[in-house]
C-alpha positions in Angstrom: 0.0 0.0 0.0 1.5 3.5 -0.8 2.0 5.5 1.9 -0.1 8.8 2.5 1.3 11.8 0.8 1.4 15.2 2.7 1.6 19.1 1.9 2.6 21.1 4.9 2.1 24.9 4.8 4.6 26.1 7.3 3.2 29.3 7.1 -0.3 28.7 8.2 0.6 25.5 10.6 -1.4 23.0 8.5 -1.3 19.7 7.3 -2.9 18.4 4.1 -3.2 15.5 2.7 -1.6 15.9 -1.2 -4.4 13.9 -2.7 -7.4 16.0 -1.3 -5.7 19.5 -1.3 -7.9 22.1 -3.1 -9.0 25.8 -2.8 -10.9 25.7 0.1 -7.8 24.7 1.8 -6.4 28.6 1.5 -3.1 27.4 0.7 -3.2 29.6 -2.2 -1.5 32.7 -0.4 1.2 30.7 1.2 4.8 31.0 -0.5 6.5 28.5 -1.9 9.1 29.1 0.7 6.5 27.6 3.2 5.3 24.8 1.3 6.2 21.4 1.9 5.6 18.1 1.0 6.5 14.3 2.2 5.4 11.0 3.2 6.7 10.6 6.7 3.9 10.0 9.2 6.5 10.5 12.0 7.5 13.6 10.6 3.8 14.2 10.6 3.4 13.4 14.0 6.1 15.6 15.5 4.7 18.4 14.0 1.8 18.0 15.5 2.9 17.0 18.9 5.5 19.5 19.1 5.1 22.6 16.6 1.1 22.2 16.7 0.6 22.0 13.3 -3.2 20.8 12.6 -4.8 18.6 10.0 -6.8 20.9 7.5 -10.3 20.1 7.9 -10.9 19.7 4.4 -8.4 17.5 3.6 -11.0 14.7 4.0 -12.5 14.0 0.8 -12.2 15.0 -2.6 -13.2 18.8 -3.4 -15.7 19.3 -6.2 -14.2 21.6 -8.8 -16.5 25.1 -9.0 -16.4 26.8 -12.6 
């Protein structure tokens, strides 16, 4: 099974998962300076525990596309 694939904005202190990412996320403002991505769930985890980073909220499903 492949792991889980995350985008971190560093700016905003949030965690997303890369396949469900989308606008409603507001990662649109962050710099790419900021952004990050990896698989590491322990990585994951210490940023959680110890940086309180948060799980986006939307990052639970796929977002519709709005045209």
């Amino acid at each position: 099974m492949k792991p889980v694939q995350y985008f971190i904005d560093h700016a905003k202190k949030r965690i997303h998962k890369k396949q469900y990412v989308g606008d409603r996320c507001g990662f649109i403002d962050t710099s790419i300076e900021k952004r990050e991505f990896t698989d590491s769930a322990i990585y994951i985890e210490q940023l959680e525990e110890n940086e309180r980073y948060e799980k986006c909220r939307y990052c639970k499903s796929a977002q519709p596309i709005i045209k």
